[in-house]
C-alpha positions as CSV (number, residue, x, y, z in Angstrom):
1,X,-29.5,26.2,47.8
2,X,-28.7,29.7,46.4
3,X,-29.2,30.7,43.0
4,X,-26.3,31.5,40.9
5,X,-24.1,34.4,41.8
6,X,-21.0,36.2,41.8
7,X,-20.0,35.6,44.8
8,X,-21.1,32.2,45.6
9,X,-22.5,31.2,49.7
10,X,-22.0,27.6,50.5
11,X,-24.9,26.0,51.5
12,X,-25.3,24.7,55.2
13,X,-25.2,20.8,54.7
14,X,-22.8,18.0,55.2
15,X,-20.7,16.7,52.8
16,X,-19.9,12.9,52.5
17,X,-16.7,11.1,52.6
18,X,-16.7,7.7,51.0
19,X,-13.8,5.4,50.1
20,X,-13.3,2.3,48.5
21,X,-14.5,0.5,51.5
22,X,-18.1,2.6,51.1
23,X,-17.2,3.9,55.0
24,X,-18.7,6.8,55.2
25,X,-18.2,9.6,57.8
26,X,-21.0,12.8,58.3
27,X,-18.5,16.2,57.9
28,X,-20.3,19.5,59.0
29,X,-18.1,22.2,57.6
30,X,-19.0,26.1,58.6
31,X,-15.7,27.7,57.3
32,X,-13.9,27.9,54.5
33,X,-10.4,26.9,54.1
34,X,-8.0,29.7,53.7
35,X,-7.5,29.9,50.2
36,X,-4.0,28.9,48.6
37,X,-3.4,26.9,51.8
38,X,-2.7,24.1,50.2
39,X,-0.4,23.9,47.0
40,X,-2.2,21.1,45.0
41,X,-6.0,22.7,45.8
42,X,-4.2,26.3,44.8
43,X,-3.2,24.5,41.2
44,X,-6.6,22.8,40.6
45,X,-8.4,26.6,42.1
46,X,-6.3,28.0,39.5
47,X,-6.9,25.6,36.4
48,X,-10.8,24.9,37.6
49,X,-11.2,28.5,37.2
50,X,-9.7,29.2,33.7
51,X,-12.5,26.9,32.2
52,X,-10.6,23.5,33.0
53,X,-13.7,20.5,34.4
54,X,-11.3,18.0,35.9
55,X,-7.9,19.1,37.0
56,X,-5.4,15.6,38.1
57,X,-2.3,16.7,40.8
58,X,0.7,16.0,39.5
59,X,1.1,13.2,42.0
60,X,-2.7,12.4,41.8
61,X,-4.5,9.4,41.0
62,X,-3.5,7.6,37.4
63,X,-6.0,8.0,34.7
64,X,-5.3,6.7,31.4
65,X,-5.3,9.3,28.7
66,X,-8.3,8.4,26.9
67,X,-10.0,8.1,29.9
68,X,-9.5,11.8,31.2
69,X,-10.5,13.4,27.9
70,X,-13.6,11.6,27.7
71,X,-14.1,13.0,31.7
72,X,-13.0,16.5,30.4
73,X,-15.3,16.2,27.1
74,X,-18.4,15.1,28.8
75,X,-17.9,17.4,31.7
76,X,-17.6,20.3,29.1
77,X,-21.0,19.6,27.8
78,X,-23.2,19.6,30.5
79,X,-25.6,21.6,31.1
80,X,-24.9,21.2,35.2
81,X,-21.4,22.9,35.8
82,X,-19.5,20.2,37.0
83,X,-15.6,20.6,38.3
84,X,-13.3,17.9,39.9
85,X,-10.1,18.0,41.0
86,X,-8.1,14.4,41.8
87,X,-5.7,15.0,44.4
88,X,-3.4,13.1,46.5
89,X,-3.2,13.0,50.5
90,X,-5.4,16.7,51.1
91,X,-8.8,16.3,53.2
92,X,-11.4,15.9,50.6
93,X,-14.2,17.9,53.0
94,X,-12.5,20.5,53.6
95,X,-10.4,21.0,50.0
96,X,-13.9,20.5,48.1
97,X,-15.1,23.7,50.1
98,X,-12.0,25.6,49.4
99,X,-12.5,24.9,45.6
100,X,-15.7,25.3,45.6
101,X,-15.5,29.1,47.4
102,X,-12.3,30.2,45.2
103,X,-13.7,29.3,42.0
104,X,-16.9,31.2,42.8
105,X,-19.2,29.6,40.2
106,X,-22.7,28.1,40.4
107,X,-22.0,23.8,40.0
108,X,-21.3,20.3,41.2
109,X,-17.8,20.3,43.1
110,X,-15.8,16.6,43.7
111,X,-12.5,16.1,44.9
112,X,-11.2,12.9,45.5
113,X,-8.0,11.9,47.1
114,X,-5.7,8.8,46.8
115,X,-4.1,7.6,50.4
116,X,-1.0,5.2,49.6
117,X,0.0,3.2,52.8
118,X,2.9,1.5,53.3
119,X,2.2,-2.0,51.8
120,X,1.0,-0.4,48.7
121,X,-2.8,-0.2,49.1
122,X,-4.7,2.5,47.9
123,X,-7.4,4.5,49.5
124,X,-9.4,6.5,47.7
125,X,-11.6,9.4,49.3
126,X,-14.3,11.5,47.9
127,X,-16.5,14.8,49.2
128,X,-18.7,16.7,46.8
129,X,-20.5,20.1,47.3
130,X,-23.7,21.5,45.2
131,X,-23.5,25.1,45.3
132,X,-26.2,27.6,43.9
133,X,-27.9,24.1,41.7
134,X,-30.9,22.7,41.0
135,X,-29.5,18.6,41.2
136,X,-33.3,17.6,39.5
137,X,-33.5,15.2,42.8
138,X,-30.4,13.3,41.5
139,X,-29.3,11.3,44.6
140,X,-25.7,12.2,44.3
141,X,-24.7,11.1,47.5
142,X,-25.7,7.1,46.3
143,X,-24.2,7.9,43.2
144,X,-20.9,8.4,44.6
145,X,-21.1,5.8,46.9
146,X,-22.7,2.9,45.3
147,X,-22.4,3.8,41.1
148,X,-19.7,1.2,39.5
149,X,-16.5,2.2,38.2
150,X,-13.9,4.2,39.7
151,X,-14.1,8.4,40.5
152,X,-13.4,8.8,36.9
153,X,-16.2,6.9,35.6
154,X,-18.2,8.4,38.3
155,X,-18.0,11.8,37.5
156,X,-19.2,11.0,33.8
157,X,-21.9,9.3,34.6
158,X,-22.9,11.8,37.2
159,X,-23.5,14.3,34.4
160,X,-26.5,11.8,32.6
161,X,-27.6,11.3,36.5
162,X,-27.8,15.6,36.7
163,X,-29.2,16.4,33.2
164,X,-30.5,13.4,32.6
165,X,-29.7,13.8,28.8
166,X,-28.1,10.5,27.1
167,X,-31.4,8.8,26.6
168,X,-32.7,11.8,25.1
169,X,-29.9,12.0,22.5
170,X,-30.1,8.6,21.6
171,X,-33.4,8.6,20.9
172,X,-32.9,11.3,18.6
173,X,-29.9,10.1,17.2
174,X,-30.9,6.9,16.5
175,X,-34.0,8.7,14.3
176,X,-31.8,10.2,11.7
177,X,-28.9,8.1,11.8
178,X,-27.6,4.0,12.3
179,X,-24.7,4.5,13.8
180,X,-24.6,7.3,16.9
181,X,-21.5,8.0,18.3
182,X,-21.7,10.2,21.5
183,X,-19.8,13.7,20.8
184,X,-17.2,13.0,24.0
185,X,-16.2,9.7,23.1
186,X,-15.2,10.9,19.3
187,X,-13.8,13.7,21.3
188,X,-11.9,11.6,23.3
189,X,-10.7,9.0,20.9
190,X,-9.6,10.9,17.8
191,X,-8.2,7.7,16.1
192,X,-11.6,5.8,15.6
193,X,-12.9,6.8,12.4
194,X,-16.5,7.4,13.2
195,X,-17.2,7.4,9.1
196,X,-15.7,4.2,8.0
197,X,-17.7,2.3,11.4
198,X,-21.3,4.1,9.7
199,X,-20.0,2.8,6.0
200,X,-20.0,-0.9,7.1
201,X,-23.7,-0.4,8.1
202,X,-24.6,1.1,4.9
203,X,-28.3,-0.7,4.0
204,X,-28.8,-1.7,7.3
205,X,-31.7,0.2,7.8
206,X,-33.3,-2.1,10.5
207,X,-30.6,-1.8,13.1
208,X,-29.0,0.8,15.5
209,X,-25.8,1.0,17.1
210,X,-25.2,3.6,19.9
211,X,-21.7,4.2,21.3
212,X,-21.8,6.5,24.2
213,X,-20.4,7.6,27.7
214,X,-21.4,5.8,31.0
215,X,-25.2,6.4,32.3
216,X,-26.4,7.7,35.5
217,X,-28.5,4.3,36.5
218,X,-27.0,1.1,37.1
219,X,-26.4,-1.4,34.3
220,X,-29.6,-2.9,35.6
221,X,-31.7,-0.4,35.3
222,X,-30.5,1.7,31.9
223,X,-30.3,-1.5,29.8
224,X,-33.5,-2.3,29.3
225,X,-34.8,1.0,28.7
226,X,-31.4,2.1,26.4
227,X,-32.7,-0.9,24.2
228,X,-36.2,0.0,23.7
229,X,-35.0,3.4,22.6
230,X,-33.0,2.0,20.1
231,X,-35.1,-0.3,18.6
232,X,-38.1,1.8,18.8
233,X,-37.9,2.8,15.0
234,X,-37.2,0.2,13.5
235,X,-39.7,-3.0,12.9
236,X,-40.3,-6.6,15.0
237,X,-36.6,-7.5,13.2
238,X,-34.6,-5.1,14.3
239,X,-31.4,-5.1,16.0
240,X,-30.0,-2.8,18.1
241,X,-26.3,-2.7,19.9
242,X,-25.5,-0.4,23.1
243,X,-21.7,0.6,23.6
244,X,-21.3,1.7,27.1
245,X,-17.4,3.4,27.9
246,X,-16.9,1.9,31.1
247,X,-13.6,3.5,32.3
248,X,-11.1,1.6,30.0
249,X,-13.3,-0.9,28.0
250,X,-17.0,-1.5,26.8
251,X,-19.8,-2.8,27.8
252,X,-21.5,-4.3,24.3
253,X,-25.6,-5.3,25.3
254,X,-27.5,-6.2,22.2
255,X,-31.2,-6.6,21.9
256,X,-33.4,-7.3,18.8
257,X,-37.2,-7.7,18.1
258,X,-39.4,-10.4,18.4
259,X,-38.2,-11.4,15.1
260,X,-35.0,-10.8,15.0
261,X,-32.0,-13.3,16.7
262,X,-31.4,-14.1,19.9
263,X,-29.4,-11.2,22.0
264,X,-27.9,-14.3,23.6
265,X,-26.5,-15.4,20.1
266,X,-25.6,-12.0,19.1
267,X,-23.4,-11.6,22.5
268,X,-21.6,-14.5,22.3
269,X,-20.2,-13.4,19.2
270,X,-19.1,-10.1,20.7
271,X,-15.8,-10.4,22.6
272,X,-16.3,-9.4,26.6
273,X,-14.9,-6.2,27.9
274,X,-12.6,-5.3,25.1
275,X,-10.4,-2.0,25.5
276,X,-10.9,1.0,23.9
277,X,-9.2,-0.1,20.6
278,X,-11.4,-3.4,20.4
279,X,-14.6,-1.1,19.5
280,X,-14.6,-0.6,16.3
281,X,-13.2,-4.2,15.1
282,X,-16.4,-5.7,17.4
283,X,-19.0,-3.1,15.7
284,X,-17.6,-4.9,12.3
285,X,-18.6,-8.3,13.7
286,X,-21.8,-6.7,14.9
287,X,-22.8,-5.7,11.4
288,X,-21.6,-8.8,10.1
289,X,-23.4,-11.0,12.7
290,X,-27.2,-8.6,11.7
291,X,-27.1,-8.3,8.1
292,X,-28.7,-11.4,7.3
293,X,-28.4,-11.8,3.6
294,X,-24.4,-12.3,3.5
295,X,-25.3,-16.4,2.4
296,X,-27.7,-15.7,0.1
297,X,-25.4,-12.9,-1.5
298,X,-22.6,-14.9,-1.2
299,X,-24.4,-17.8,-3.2
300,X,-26.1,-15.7,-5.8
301,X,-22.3,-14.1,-6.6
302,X,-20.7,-17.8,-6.4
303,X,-23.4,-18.8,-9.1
304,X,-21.7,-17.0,-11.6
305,X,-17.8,-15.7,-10.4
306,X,-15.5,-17.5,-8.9
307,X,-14.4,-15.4,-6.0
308,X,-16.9,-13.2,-3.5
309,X,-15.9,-10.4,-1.5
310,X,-19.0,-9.2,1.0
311,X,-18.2,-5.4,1.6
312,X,-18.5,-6.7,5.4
313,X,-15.6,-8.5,5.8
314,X,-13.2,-5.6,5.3
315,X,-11.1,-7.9,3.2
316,X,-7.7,-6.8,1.9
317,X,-8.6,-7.1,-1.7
318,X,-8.9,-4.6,-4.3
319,X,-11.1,-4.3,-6.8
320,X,-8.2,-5.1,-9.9
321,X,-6.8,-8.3,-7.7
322,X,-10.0,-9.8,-6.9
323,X,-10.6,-9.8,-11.0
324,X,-7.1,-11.4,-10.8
325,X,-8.0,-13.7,-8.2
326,X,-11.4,-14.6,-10.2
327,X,-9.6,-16.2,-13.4
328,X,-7.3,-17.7,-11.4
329,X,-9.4,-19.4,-9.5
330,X,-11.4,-20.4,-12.3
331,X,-8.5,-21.7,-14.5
332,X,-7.8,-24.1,-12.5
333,X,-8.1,-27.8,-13.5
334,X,-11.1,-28.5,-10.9
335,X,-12.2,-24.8,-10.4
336,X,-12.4,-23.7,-6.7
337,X,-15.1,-20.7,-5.3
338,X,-14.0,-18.7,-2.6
339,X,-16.0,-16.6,-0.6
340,X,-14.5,-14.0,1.8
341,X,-17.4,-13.0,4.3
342,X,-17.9,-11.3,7.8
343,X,-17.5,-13.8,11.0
344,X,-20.5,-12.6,12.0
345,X,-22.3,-14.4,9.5
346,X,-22.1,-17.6,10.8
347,X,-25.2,-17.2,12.7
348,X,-26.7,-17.6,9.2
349,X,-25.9,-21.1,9.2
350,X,-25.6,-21.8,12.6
351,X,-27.4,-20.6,15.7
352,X,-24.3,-21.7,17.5
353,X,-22.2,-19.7,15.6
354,X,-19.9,-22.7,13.9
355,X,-17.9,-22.2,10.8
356,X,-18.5,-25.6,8.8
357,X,-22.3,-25.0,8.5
358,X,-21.4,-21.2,7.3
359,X,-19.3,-23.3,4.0
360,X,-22.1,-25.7,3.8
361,X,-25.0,-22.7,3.2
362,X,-22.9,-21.0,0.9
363,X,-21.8,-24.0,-1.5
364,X,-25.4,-25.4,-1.2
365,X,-26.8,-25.5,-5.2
366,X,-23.3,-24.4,-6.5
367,X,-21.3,-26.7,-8.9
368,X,-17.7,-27.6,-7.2
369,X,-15.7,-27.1,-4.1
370,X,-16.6,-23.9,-1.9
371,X,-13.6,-22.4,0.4
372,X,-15.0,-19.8,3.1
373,X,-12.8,-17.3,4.6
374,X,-14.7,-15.5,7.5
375,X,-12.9,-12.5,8.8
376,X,-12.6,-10.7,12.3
377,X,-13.7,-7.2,13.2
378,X,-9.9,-6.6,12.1
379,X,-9.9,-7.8,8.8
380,X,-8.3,-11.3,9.8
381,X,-9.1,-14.7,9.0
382,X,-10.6,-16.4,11.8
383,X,-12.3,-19.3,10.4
384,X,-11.7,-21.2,7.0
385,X,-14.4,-24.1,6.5
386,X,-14.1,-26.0,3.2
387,X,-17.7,-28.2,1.6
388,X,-16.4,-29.9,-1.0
389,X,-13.0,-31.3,-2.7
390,X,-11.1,-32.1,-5.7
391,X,-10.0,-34.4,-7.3
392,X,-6.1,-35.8,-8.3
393,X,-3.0,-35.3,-6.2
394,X,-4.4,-32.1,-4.9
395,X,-6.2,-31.8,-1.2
396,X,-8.5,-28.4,-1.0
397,X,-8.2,-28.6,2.7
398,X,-4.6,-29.3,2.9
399,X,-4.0,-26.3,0.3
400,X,-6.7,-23.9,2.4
401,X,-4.1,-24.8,5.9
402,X,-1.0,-24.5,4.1
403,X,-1.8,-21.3,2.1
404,X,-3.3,-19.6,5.0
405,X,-2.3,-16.5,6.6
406,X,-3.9,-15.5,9.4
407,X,-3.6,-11.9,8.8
408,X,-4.5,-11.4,5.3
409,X,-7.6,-12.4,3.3
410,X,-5.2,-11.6,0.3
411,X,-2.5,-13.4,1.1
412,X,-4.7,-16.7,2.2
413,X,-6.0,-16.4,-1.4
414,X,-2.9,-15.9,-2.6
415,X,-1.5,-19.0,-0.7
416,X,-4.0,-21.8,-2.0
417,X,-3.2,-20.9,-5.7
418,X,0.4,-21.3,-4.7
419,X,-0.8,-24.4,-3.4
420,X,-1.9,-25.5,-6.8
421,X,1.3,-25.2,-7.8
422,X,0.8,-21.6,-10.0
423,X,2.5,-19.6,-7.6
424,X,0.9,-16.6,-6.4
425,X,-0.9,-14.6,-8.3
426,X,-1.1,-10.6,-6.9
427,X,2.4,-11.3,-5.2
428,X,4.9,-11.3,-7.9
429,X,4.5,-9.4,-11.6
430,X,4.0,-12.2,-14.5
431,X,6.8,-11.5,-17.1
432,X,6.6,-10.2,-20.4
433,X,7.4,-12.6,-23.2
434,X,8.7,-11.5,-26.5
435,X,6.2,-14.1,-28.2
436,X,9.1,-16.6,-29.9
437,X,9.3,-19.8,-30.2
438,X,13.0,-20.9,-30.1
439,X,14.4,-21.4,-26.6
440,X,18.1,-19.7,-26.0
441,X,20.5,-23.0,-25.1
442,X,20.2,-21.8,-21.2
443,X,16.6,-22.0,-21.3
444,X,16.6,-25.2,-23.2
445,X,18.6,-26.9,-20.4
446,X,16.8,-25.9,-17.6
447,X,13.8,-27.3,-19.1
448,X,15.8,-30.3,-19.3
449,X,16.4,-30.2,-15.9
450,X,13.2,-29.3,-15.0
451,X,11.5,-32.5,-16.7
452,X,14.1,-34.0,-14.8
453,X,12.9,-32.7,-11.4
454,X,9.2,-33.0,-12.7
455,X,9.5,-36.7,-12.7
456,X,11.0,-37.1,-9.4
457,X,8.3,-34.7,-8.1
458,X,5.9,-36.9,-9.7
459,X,7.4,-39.8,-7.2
460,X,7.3,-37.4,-4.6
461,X,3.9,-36.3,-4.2
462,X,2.4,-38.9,-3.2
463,X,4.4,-39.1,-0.2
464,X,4.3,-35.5,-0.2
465,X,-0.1,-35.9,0.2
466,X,0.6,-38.7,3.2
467,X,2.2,-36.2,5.2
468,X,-0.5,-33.2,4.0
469,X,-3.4,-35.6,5.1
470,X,-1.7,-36.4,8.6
471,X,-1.0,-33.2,8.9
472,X,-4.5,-32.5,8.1
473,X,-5.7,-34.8,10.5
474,X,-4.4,-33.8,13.5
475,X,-5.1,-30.5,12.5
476,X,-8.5,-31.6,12.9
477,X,-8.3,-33.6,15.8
478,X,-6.6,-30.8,17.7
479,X,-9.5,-27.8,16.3
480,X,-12.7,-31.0,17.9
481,X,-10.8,-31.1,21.2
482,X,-10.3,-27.5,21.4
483,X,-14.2,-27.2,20.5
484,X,-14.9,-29.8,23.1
485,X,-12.6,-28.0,25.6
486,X,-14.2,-24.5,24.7
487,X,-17.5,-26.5,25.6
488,X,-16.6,-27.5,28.8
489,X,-15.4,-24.7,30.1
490,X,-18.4,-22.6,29.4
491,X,-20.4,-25.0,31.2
492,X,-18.0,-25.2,34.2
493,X,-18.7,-21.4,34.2
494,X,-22.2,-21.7,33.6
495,X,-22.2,-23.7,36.7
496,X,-19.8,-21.7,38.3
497,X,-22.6,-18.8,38.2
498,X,-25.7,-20.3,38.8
499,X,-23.5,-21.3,42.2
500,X,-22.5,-17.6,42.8
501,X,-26.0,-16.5,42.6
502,X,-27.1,-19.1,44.7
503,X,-24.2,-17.6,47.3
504,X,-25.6,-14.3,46.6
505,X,-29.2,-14.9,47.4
506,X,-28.5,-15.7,50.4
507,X,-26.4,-13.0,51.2
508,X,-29.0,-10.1,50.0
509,X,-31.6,-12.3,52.1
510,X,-29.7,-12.2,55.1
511,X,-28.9,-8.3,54.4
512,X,-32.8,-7.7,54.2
513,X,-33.3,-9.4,57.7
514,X,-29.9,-7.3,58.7
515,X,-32.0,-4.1,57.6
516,X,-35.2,-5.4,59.0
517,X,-33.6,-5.4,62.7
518,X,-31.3,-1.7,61.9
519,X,-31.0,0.6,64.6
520,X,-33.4,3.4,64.2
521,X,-32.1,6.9,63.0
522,X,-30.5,8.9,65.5
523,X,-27.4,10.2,64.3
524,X,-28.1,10.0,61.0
525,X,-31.5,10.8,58.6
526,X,-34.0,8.8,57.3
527,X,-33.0,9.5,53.6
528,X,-29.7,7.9,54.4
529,X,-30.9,4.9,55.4
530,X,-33.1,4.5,52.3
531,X,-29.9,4.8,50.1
532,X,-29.3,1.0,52.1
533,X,-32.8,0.0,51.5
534,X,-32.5,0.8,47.6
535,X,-29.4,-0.9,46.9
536,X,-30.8,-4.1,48.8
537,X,-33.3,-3.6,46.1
538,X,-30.9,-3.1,43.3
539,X,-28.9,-5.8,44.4
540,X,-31.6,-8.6,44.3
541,X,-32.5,-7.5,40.2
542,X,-28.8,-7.1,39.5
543,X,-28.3,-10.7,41.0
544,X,-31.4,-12.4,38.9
545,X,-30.5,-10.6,35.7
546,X,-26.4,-11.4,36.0
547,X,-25.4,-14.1,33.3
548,X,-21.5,-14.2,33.8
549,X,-19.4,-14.9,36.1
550,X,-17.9,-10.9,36.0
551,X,-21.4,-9.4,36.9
552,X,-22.1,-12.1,39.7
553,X,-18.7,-11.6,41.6
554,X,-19.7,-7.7,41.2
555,X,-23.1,-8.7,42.9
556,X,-21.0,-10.6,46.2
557,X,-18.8,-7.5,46.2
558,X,-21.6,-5.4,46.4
559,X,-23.4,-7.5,48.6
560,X,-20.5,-7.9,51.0
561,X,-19.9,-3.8,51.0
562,X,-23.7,-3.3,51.7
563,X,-23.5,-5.0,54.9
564,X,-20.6,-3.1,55.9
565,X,-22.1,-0.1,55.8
566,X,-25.4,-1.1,57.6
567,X,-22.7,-2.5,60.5
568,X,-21.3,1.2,60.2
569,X,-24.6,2.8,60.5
570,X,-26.2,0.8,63.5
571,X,-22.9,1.8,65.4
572,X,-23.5,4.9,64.6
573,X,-26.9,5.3,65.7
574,X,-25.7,3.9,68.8
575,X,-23.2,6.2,69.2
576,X,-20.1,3.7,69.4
């Protein structure tokens, strides 16, 4: 290829075409198209060559915003120049050629096209050129063919796949810091406060957490490796969480040390896939899930308060109502301990993750009735065990349901002292009282009244605690056969896989005897077929090491394009 240069000559090779059915077609280009021939390739020459990396037609493909500035950010930082330009219904070949020779810089070139037919489909196309670039042996044409996630996701991880630098900065990172967050994904989602995620792993100096832009392997073959560079400085307990961007949602893999829990148990906590806003809440959960002293804190606290606030929940509380709510608690007739804790801490208890072993541990040598409130990543209440009760016409677990709010650790406090029949206690101001003794007449008759009432209540509650505890019951009733349904449904999926992969095995095997019996290379070179011969590789790993029912429907997807394209390369080397 020629080195960089002013005036830039393209080198003789042919560019690839590939769409979303992986069909390829061979493209031998020995002229430029005429420059400006072409309004949208004009606007992305012109915007390319002011210092833009990716430049989207106004009628081009639809990339969600975050997306495109995490595309633009990491673009901007490579050390490869890389420039792309998403365009709708131009010839990839010959428009990534045109760019490429206007622009007149050194880099990687993509355009990709979007094809709408008539009954809606999308076709996508791509063609890339290298022009006066050292690639470092990247096999970009596989990348572009086979990588997951759409061209936008492609051309990220195609800078990683070219420099080869996100494993480098993690390791780095990951040195001096717990909590790495990849420069383009701040850059590209100014809303999540990279600060306030590192505070809620203050002390948690055995575990790392790295958020960053797509790789340039396949899941299969960075994850491992991502892992062992995180957890390579800390000891045989430490735990270690990769955040992969994968176009609009993550990809959470944890891993820990030979002492540390099960990745399994830490991933069931986290929530699959979530969107770009669902980061930071399951990072919370994370830290919640590792820290490993939130009982034992929660219990030495409890021995002499009445209320417990772990700094990981990301409670609603402040520092004056929490003293409030820790004499009101404790006035009580039958004093109540609450303890508002990180979800994630279940696993404490539990090594299924359930919440009424989590009440259980932290009430465990403490005098009287224990509530547990066990927030989300979001500072919700997700789960409210009770161990213990008290006495009279009072039911804790009746006051816990019926003073909860779902959205507020506050308020749920808040709500079982109503419960108790004091009313809130942060919600309203108490009023002043002059100190007298002598009632005005008004006042005296609405205490009249109000003994009045008080003994009808007295009637009353009984009735009142009937209807609590049925209430209460089916409550219950209705949480065990939502657990039992949960249950069932993850082994129906469990099955579901293992039958998938059974499907799949025998579709890679009979894709290895399809490649055993290809036609030989005669149209096409010997380094193309061994982009089929790896992915039949890839896809019998990927296929042993998938574990839900997403990853082994990507594996039949895969499986069912790979022999596709062989089909498409035996006809070609016949010449049909």
């Amino acid at each position: 290829m020629p080195g960089p240069a002013t005036s830039v000559a393209l080198a003789p090779r042919a560019s690839r075409l590939a769409t979303v059915a992986l069909t390829l077609f061979a493209v031998s280009v020995t002229t430029q198209a005429p420059a400006g021939a072409d309004s949208q390739v004009a606007d992305a020459v012109r915007e390319l060559a002011s210092g833009e990396h990716v430049h989207v037609a106004e009628n081009g493909p639809d990339v969600p915003e975050e997306t495109l500035a995490l595309a633009r950010a990491r673009l901007s930082e490579a050390r490869t120049p890389i420039r792309a330009a998403l365009l709708e219904g131009v010839d990839p070949a010959r428009a990534v050629h045109t760019l490429a020779g206007e622009v007149g810089e050194p880099g990687l070139y993509v355009v990709a096209t979007e094809e709408r037919a008539a009954t809606g489909s999308v076709t996508t196309n791509l063609s890339w050129t290298a022009v006066g670039i050292d690639t470092g042996g990247a096999d970009l044409e596989e990348h572009f063919v086979f990588s997951h996630g759409d061209t936008v996701e492609q051309l990220v991880s195609a800078v990683d796949l070219v420099d080869g630098d996100l494993l480098d900065d993690i390791g780095s990172a990951v040195r001096e810091e717990t909590v790495y967050v990849h420069p383009a994904v701040e850059a590209a989602l100014p809303d999540l406060d990279a600060a306030a995620l590192r505070e809620r792993f203050d002390g948690l100096d055995d575990t790392r957490v790295a958020v960053v832009p797509p790789p340039g392997e396949s899941a299969s073959s960075y994850e491992e490796e991502y892992a062992d560079a995180l957890l390579d400085p800390l000891g045989d307990d430490g735990t270690a969480l990769l955040a992969v961007w994968t176009y609009d949602d993550f990809r959470f893999t944890p891993a820990s040390g030979p002492e540390g829990p099960e990745p399994a148990d830490l991933a069931w906590l986290l929530p699959l896939g979530p969107g770009l806003d669902g980061l930071a809440p399951a990072l919370h959960v994370f830290a919640g899930a590792v820290d490993g002293n939130v009982v034992a804190d929660a219990r030495t606290a409890l021995a002499e308060d009445h209320l417990f606030v772990h700094p990981r929940a990301g409670a609603d509380i402040s520092e004056a109502q929490r003293a409030e709510f820790d004499a009101a608690l404790a006035a009580l007739d039958e004093p109540v301990r609450v303890a508002v804790l990180p979800s994630g801490a279940r696993l404490e208890a539990d090594p299924d993750g359930g919440a009424a072993p989590l009440a259980e541990a932290v009430g465990d040598g403490l005098d009287g009735p224990v509530v547990v409130y066990a927030l989300d990543g979001s500072g919700g209440v997700e789960y409210y065990p009770v161990d213990g009760g008290v006495d009279g016409e009072h039911d804790l677990d009746s006051a816990v349901f019926f003073g909860l709010d779902h959205d507020s650790a506050r308020a749920s406090v808040d709500g079982l002292l109503a419960e108790f029949g004091d009313g809130p206690v942060v919600s309203t101001d108490t009023p002043a009282t002059d100190g007298g003794t002598t009632l005005p007449w008004p006042a005296a008759l609405g205490l009249l009244v109000s003994l009045g009432l008080v003994s009808l209540g007295l009637v009353g509650s009984r009735e009142r605690r009937r209807a609590l505890a049925a209430r209460e019951e089916e409550r219950r009733a209705a949480e065990q056969e939502d657990a039992e349904t949960m249950a069932e449904l993850r082994a129906e999926e469990a099955a579901r896989v293992a039958d998938i992969q059974e499907e799949n095995d025998r579709g890679i095997t009979e894709l290895g005897e399809a490649l055993a019996h290809a036609e030989a290379p005669v149209t096409d070179s010997v380094a193309e077929f061994e982009t089929h011969l790896r992915e039949y590789e890839r896809l019998k790993e990927d296929n042993e090491r998938a574990d839900d029912i997403d990853r082994v429907l990507s594996v039949r997807h895969r499986t069912e394009q790979a022999r596709d394209r062989l089909e498409r390369w035996n006809r070609r080397q016949r010449g049909q």
